[in-house]
Structures are given as C-alpha cells and as structure tokens.
C-alpha atoms as a printed R data frame, in Angstrom:
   type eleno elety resid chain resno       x      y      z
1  ATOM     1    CA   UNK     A     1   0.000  0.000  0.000
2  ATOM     2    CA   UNK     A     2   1.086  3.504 -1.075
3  ATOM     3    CA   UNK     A     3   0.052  5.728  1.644
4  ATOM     4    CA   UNK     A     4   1.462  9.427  0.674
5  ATOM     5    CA   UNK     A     5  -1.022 11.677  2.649
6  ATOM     6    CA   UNK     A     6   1.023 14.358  3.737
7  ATOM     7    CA   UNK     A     7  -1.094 16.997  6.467
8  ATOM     8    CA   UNK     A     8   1.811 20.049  6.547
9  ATOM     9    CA   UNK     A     9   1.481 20.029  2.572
10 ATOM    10    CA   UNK     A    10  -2.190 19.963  2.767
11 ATOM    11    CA   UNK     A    11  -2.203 22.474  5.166
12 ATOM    12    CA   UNK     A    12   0.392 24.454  3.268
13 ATOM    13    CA   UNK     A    13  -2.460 24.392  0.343
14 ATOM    14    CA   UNK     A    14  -5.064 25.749  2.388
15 ATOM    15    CA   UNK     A    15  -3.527 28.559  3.890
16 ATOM    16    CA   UNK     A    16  -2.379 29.546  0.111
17 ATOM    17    CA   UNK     A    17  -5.471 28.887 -1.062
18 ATOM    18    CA   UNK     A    18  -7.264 31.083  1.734
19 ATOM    19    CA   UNK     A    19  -4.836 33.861  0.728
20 ATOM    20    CA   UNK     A    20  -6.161 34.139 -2.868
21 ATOM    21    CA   UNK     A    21  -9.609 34.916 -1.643
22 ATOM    22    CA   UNK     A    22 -11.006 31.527 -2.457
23 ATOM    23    CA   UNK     A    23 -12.456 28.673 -0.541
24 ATOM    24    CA   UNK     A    24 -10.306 25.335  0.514
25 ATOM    25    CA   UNK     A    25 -11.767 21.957 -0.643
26 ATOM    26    CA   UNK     A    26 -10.180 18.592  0.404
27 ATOM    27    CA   UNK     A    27 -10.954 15.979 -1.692
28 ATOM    28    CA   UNK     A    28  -9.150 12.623 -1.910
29 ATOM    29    CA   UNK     A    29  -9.877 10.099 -4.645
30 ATOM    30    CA   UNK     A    30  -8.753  6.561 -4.908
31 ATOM    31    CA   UNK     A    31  -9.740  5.718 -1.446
32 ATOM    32    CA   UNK     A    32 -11.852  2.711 -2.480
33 ATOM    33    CA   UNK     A    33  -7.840  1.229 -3.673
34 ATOM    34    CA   UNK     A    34  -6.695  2.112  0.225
35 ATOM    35    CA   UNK     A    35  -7.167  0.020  3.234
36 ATOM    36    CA   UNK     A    36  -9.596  0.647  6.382
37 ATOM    37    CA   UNK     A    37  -6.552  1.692  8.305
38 ATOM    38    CA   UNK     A    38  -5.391  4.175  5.776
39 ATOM    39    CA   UNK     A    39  -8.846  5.614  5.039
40 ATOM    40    CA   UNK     A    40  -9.006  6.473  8.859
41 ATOM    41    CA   UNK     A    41  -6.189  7.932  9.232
42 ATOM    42    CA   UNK     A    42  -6.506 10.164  6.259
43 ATOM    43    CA   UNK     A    43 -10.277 10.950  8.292
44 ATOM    44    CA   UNK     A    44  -8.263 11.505 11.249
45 ATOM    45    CA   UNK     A    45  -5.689 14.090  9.817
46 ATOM    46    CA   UNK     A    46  -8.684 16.018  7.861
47 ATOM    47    CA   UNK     A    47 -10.829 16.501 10.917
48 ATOM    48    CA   UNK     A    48  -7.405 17.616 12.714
49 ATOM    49    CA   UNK     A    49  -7.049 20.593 10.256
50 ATOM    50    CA   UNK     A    50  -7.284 23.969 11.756
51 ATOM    51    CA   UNK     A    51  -7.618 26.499  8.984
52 ATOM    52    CA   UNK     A    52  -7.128 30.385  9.151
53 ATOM    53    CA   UNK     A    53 -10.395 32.226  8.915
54 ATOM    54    CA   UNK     A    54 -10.469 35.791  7.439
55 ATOM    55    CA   UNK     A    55 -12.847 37.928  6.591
56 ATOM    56    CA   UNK     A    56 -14.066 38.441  3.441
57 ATOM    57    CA   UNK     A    57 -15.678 41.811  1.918
C-alpha cells in the first residue's frame, strides 16, 4: 500500500489557497484502492485541520 497523505502540505495548500480569496476543498480520490486503516487515518488528519479564517468583503 502507497500511503502518501502528507497533512503540513495539505495544510500548506489551504492557507495559500485562503490567501487568494477563495475557498479550501479537500478531496481525496482513490480511497476505495486504500485500506480501512489508511482511510481512517486520512479521516483523522482532515478533521485535525485547523484552517485560518479571514474575513471576506
């Protein structure tokens, strides 16, 4: 199994991603190919995500 889920990069892409004004959007495909185990911890580390909210005008 090939687990490469990396949470600093995805948060990394976030905060960039909150700086150009837009909204964040996880999405992770293939997970039917990855185990129970991996699958959870992939949950795990999304839910664990703090993001940066700013205001918008």
């Amino acid at each position: 199994e090939n687990y490469q889920f990396n949470i600093a990069l995805t948060d990394r892409y976030i905060v960039a991603t909150e700086l150009l004004g837009a909204t964040p959007l996880i999405l992770l495909n293939k997970c039917d190919l990855a185990s129970a185990a991996t699958v959870a911890r992939m949950e795990q580390a999304i839910r664990s995500i703090k993001t940066l909210v700013t205001p918008r005008s």
